[in-house]
C-alpha positions as CSV (number, residue, x, y, z in Angstrom):
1,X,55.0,-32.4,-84.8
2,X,54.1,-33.1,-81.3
3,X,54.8,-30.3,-79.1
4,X,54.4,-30.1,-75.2
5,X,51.9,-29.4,-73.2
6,X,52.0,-29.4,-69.6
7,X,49.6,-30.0,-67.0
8,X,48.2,-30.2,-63.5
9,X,48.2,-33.1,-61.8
10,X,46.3,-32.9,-58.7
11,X,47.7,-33.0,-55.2
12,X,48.8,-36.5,-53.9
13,X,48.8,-36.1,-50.6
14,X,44.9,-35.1,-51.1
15,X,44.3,-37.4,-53.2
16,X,44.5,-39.9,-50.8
17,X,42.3,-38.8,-47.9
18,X,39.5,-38.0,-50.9
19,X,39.7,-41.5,-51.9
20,X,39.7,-42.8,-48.3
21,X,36.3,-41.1,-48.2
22,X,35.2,-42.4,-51.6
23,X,35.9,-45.8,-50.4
24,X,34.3,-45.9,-47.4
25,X,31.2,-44.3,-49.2
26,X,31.5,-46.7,-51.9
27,X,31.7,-49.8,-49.3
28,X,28.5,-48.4,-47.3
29,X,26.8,-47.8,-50.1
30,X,27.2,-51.5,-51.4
31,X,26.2,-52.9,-48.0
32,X,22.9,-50.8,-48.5
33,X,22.5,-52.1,-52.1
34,X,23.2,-55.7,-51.2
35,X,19.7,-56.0,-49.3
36,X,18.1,-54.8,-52.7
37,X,19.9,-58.0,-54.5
38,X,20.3,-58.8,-58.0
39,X,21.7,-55.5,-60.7
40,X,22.0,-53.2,-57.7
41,X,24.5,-55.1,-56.5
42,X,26.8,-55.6,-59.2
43,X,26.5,-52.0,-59.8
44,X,27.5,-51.6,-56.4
45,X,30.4,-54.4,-57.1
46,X,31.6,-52.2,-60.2
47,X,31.5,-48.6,-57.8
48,X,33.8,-50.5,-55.5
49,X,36.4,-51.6,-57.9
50,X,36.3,-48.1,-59.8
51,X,37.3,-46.8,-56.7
52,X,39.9,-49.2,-55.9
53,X,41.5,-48.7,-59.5
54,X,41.9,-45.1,-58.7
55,X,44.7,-45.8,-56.2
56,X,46.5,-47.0,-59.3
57,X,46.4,-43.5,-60.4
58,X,49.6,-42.2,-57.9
59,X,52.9,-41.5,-58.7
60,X,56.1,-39.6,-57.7
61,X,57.7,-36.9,-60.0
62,X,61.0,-35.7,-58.5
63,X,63.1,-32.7,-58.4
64,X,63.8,-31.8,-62.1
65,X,62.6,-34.8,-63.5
66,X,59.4,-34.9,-65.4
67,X,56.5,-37.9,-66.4
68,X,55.0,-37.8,-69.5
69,X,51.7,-39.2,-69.5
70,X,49.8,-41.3,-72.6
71,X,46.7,-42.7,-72.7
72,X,46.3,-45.7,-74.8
73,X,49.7,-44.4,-77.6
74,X,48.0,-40.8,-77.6
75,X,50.1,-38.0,-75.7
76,X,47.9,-36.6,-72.8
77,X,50.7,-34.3,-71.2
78,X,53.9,-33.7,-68.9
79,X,53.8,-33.5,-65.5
80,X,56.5,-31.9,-63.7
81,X,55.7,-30.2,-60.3
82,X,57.8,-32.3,-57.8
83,X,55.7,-34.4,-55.6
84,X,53.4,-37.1,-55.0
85,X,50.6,-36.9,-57.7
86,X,47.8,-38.6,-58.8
87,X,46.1,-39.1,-62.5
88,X,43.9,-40.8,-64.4
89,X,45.2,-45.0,-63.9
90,X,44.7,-45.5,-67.3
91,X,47.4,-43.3,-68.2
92,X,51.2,-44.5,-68.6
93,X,54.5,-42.6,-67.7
94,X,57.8,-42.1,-69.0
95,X,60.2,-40.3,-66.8
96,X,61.9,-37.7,-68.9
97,X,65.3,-36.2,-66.9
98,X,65.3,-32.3,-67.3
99,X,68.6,-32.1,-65.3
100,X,71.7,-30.8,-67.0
101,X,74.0,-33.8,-68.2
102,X,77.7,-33.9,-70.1
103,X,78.4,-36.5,-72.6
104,X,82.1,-36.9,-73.4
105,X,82.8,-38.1,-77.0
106,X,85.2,-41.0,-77.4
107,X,88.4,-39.7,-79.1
108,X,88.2,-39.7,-82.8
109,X,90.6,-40.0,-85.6
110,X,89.4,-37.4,-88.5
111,X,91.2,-35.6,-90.9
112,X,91.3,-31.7,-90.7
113,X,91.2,-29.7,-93.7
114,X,94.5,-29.6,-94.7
115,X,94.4,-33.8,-94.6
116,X,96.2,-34.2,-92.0
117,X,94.7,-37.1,-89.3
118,X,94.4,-36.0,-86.2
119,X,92.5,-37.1,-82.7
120,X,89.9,-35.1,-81.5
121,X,87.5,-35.4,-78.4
122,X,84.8,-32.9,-77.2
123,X,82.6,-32.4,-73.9
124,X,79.0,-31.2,-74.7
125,X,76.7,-30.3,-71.7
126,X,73.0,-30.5,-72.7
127,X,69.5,-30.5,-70.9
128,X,66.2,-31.9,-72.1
129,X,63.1,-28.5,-72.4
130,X,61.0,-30.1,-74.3
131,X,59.8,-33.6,-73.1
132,X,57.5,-34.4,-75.7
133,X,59.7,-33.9,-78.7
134,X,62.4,-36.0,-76.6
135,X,60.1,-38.7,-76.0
136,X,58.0,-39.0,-79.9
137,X,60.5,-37.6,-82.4
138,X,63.4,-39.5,-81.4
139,X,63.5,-43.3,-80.7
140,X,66.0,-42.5,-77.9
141,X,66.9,-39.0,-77.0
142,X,69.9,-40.1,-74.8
143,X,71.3,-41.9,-77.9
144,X,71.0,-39.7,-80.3
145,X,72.7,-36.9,-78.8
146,X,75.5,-38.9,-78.4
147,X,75.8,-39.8,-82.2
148,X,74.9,-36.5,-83.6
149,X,77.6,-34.8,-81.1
150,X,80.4,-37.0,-82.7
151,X,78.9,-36.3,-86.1
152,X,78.9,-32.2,-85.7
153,X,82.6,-33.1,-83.8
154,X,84.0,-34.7,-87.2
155,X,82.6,-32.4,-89.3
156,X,83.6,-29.5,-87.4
157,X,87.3,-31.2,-87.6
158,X,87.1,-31.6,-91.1
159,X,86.2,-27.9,-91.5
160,X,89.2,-26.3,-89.9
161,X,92.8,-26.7,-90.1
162,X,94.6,-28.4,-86.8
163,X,97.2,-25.2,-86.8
164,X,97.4,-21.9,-88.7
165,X,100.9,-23.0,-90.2
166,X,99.0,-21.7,-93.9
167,X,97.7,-18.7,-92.9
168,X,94.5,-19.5,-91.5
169,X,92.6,-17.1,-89.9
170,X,90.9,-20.0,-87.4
171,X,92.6,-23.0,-86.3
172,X,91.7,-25.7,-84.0
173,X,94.5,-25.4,-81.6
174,X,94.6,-21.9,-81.7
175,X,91.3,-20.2,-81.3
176,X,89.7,-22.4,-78.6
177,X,86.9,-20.4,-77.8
178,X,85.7,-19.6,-81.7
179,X,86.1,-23.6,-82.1
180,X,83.8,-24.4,-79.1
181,X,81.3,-21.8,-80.3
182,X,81.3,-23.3,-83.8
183,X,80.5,-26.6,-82.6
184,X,77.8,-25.7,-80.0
185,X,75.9,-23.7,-82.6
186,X,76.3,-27.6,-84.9
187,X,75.5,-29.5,-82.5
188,X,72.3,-27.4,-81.3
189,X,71.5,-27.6,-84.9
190,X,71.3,-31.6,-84.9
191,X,69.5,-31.8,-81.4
192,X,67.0,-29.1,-81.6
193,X,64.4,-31.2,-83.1
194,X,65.0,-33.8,-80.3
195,X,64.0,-31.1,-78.0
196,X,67.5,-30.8,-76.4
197,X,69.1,-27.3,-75.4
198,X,73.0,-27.0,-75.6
199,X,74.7,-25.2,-72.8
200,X,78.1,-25.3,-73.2
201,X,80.7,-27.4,-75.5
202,X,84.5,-28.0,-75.4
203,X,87.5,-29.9,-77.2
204,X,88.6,-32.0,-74.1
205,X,91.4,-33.9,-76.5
206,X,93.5,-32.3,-79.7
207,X,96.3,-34.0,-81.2
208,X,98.0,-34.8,-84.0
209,X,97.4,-38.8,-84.8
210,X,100.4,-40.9,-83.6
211,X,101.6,-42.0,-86.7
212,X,102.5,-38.2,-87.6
213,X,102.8,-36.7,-84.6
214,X,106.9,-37.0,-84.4
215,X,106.7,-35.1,-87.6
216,X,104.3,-32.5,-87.3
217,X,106.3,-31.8,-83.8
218,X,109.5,-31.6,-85.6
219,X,107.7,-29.2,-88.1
220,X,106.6,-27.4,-84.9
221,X,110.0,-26.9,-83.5
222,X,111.4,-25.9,-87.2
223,X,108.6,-23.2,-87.3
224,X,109.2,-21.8,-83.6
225,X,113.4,-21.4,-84.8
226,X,112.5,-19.7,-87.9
227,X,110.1,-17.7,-85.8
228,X,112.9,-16.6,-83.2
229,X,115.2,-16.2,-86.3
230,X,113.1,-13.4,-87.6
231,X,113.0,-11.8,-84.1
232,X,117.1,-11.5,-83.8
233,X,117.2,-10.3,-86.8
234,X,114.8,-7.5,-86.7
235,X,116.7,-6.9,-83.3
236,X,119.9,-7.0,-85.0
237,X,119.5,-4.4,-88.1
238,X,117.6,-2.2,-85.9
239,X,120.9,-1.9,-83.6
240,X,123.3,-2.0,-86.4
241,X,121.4,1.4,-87.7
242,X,120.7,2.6,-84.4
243,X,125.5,2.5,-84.2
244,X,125.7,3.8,-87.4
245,X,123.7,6.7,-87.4
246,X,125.0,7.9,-84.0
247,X,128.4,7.6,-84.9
248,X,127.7,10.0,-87.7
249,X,126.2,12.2,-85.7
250,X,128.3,12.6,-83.2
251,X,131.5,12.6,-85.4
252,X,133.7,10.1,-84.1
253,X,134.8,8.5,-86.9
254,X,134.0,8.3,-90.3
255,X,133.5,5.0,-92.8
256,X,133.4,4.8,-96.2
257,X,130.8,3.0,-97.8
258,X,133.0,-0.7,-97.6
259,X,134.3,-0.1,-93.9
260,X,130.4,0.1,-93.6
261,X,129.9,-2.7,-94.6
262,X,132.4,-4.9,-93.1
263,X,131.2,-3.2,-90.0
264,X,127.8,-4.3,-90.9
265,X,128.7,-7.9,-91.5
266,X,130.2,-7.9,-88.5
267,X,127.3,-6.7,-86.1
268,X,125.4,-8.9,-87.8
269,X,127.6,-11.9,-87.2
270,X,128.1,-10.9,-83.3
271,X,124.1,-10.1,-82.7
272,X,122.8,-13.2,-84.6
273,X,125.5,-15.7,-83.7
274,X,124.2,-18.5,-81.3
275,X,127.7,-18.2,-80.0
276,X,129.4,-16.0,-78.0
277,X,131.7,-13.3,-80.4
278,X,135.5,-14.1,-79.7
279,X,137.3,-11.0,-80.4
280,X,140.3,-10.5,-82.6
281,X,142.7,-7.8,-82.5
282,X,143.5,-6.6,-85.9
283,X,147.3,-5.6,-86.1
284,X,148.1,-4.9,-89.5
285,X,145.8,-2.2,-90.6
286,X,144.6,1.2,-88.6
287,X,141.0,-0.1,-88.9
């Protein structure tokens, strides 16, 4: 496993004017040879174009952006002070990105766990810290954080339920922030050996596929009625008890156990009804 190691490059800028000298030096000193003749001057031949291969040697790293240097396949290093710098000419360099990027999944039709298909999309926001592994373990870094994303996203998908309908204690539509927390730690699992950091990840699409979706709404729609349901009723019987018990205690009339009830029933009817109660005067009978 390769693992990065950093180094100073030297100063560009400097670079430069100590190379200006060298030349010059150089040039002089192969005008001096030259009056010697024969080996001294093709050493001083191969002292000038040393020099002049140095100037090969520059290069710009910019803000948050790193170069990772090789010499002949072997890793020599990563350079990432902003600047012009200067190395070894021999050397070759990658540009490596260590800015923070998003990559947005394409939507994707998976089943959840109760086999229903649905279409899911997610937004993961990553950053490159260490070059080396992104540049020798991987064939391309960029790449394969966008395949392993979709592959943690469709597991992920497969592993919950799209809505708690069967008692689920998480769902993907309804614990958003325990979903996106899953996923980040499974896709930081997949990328970590590509050297990538996950910041942050979210579902940016959830839906049920199209060729259910008019069902699963209706099923929905029948859930929120039987939900509301419950809720009148509770509301109901909790009034019907709260009459009852204050007209015994207050005295004001009294009801045997089948006036009871047909008072019951009929609270019952007048609370729950999605109507309103059209009253009828009862002639015929002193209740």
């Amino acid at each position: 496993m390769i693992v990065e190691k950093k180094i100073k490059a030297p100063n560009g800028i400097l670079m430069i004017f100590v190379l200006l000298f060298v030349q010059i030096l150089s040039f002089m000193l192969l005008i001096t040879l030259a009056r010697g003749g024969g080996l001294l001057v093709v050493l001083g031949v191969l002292q000038c174009l040393c020099v002049v291969a140095c100037w090969f040697g520059f290069f710009m790293v910019h803000p948050r952006k790193a170069k990772v240097l090789q010499l002949f396949g072997k890793y020599a290093g990563t350079v990432d002070e902003p600047g012009l710098r200067w190395a070894n000419p021999f050397y070759s360099k990658s540009v490596v990105s260590l800015r923070v990027r998003n990559f947005e999944s394409g939507k994707l039709k998976v089943n959840d766990k109760s086999g229903n298909p649905i279409e899911i999309a997610a937004v993961i926001v990553w950053e490159v810290v260490d070059t080396a592994e992104a540049m020798f373990q991987v064939d391309d870094y960029e790449d394969f954080v966008s395949i392993q994303s979709e592959s943690a996203l469709r597991n992920l998908a497969t592993s919950y339920a799209y809505d708690n309908h069967e008692g689920e204690k998480i769902a993907l539509r309804s614990n958003p922030q325990e979903i996106s927390d899953a996923l980040k730690v499974e896709v930081q699992e997949r990328l970590e050996k590509a050297g990538v950091n996950v910041i942050e990840t979210r579902i940016s699409h959830l839906a049920y596929a199209p060729e259910i979706a008019s069902a699963m709404l209706r099923r929905q729609q029948a859930m929120a009625i039987v939900s509301a349901r419950q809720k009148v009723v509770e509301g109901a019987v909790g009034m019907v008890d709260m009459a009852l018990a204050q007209l015994s205690e207050r005295g004001i009339v009294e009801l045997d156990a089948a006036r009871k009830a047909a008072m019951v029933s009929n609270l019952l009817v007048v609370l729950c009804s999605d109507d309103s109660a059209q009253p009828v005067v009862n002639a015929g009978s002193q209740y």
